[in-house]
N, C-alpha and C positions, 0 to 999 in steps of 0.2 A: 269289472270287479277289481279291487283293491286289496291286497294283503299287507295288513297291519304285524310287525316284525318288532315282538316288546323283548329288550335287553334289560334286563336288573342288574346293577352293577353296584359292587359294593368288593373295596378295595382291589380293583382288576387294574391297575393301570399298566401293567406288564405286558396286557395282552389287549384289553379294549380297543387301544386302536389296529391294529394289527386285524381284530375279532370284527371290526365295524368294516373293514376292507374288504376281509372275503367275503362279507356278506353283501355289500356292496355289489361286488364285481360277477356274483350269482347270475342268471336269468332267469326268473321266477316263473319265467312266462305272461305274470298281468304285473300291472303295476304294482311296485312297494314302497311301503312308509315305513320310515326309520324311529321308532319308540324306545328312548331311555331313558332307565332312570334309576340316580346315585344318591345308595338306601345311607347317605350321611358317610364317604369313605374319608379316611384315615392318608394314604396314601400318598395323593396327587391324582388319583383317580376324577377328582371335581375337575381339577386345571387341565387335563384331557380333555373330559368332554366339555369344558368353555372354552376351548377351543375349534373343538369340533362344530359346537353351536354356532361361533363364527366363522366355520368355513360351509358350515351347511344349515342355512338360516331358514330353510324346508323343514330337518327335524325336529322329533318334538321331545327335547330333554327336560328333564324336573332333575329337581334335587330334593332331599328331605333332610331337613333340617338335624333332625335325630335318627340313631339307628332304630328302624322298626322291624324286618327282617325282610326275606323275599317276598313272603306274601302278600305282606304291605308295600312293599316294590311295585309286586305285579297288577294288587289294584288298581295302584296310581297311573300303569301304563294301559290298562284297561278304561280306564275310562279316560286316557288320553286319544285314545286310539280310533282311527275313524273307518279302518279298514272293516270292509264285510267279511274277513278272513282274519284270525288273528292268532298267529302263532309265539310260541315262545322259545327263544334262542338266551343262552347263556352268555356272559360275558368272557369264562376263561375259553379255551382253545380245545376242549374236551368235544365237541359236536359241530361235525364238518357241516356248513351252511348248507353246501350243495345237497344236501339228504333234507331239508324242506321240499325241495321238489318230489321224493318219492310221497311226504304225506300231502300236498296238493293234489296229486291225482285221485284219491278215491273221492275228495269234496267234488274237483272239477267236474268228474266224472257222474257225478249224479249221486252216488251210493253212500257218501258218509256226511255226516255232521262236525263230528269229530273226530280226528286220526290222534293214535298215541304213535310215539316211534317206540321200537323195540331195541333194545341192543342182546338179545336172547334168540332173534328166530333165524340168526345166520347175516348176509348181507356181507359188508365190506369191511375194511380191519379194525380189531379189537386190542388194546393193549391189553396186557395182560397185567393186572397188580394187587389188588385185594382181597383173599377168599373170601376172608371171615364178610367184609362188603357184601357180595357176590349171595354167600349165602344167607345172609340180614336182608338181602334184598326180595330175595326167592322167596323167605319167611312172609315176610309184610306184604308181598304180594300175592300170595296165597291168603291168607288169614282175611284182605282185605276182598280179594274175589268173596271168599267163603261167605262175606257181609253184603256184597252189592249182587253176587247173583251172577256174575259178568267173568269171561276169562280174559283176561288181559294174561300175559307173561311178563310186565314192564312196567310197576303202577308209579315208581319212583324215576323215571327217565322223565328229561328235561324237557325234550321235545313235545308236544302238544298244539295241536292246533283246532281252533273253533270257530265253526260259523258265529257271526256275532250276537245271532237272535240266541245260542245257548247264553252263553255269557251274561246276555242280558236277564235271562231267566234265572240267574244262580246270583243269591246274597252271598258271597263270602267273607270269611271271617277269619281265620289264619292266618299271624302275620309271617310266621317263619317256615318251617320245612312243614310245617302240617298240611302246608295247603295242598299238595300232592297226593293227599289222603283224602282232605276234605272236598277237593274239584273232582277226584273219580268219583266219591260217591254221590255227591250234587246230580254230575251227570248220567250216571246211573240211575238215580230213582228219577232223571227228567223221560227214560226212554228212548232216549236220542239215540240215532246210528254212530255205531262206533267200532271201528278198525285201526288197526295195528301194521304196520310197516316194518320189515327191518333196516337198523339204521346203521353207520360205523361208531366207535368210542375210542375214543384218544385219552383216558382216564388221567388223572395225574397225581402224583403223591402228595404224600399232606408238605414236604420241602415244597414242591414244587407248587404250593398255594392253596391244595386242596382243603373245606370248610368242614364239611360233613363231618360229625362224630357220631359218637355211640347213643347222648342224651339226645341227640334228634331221635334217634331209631327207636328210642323210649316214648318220644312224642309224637312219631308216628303209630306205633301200637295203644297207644291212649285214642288217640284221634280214630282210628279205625274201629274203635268200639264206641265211639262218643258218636260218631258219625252216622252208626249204625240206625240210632234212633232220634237225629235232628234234621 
């Protein structure tokens, strides 16, 4: 068994490489394939990873020509992807590698399909930085349980991992932060086994590069009623 490891990267070059090491230097326990792919960055964020690509001619980077958002990232790393296991790791420095192993275990294990990471059920350290965040997140993740039926405590954490036969079973459509709305509820109406871990978060300020604003958080509550009935 293979775990397929999809990075979206869209202007990270501060920390991609740095982000591609630790994950790197992990033990996963089975083997991993390295997936990324750079949604058109701005940066120097490209000339990282083609360099990367030529020092590691195993992984499988894309580029997109134009910016499409993460969703349209993570397609592209989705269907680059060969691993039976296919999780999703960020590019900035917010989500410690080594916390993939805690959502490997319940797959390994027999018992899940798919694992969300939590950064809400306790576990290892949390910075502390955004309320009004914190409580937009609790919102959306409520309102979106209330829709799929399902308790998650975490519908907007980065981490996610899935067998590939889910994946393969879910059209998505989403290019940007929606898809975190629209992949819970996909897998949600598929039935699929699905558990939660808790995980650490290393949050970062918006100085410190952070993307996320308040008009995603508006297209997430669209999406979570759009999704309700697609």
């Amino acid at each position: 068994m293979k775990l397929s490891i999809v990075i979206p990267v869209y202007n990270e070059a501060r920390t991609i490489r740095d982000l591609v090491n630790h994950v790197e230097a992990v033990d996963m326990g089975i083997p991993k394939e390295m997936v990324l792919v750079d949604d058109c960055s701005s940066d120097g964020s490209r000339d990282v990873l083609k360099a990367l690509q030529a020092e590691h001619p195993d992984w499988k980077i894309s580029f997109h020509e134009v910016n499409r958002g993460k969703g349209a990232a993570l397609r592209t790393g989705f269907a680059t992807a060969t691993g039976e296991l296919v999780v999703i790791q960020d590019a900035d420095m917010e989500y410690d590698p080594k916390d993939i192993r805690l959502l490997l275990g319940p797959v390994l294990d027999g018992h899940a399909d798919v694992v969300f990471g939590s950064r809400f059920l306790g576990g290892g350290p949390h910075r502390v930085v955004y309320y009004w965040h914190y409580i937009g997140n609790r919102f959306l993740t409520t309102l979106s349980n209330m829709m799929t039926g399902i308790n998650l405590t975490d519908m907007e954490v980065c981490y996610k991992m899935f067998r590939r036969e889910v994946l393969q079973s879910i059209v998505l459509c989403e290019d940007r932060f929606g898809f975190e709305v629209e992949i819970t509820a996909k897998v949600a109406k598929g039935n699929w086994r699905v558990y939660e871990v808790p995980i650490s978060y290393y949050g970062r300020s918006y100085a410190e590069g952070k993307k996320i604003t308040w008009k995603d958080g508006v297209r997430a509550l669209w999406c979570i009623l759009k999704y309700r009935f697609v």
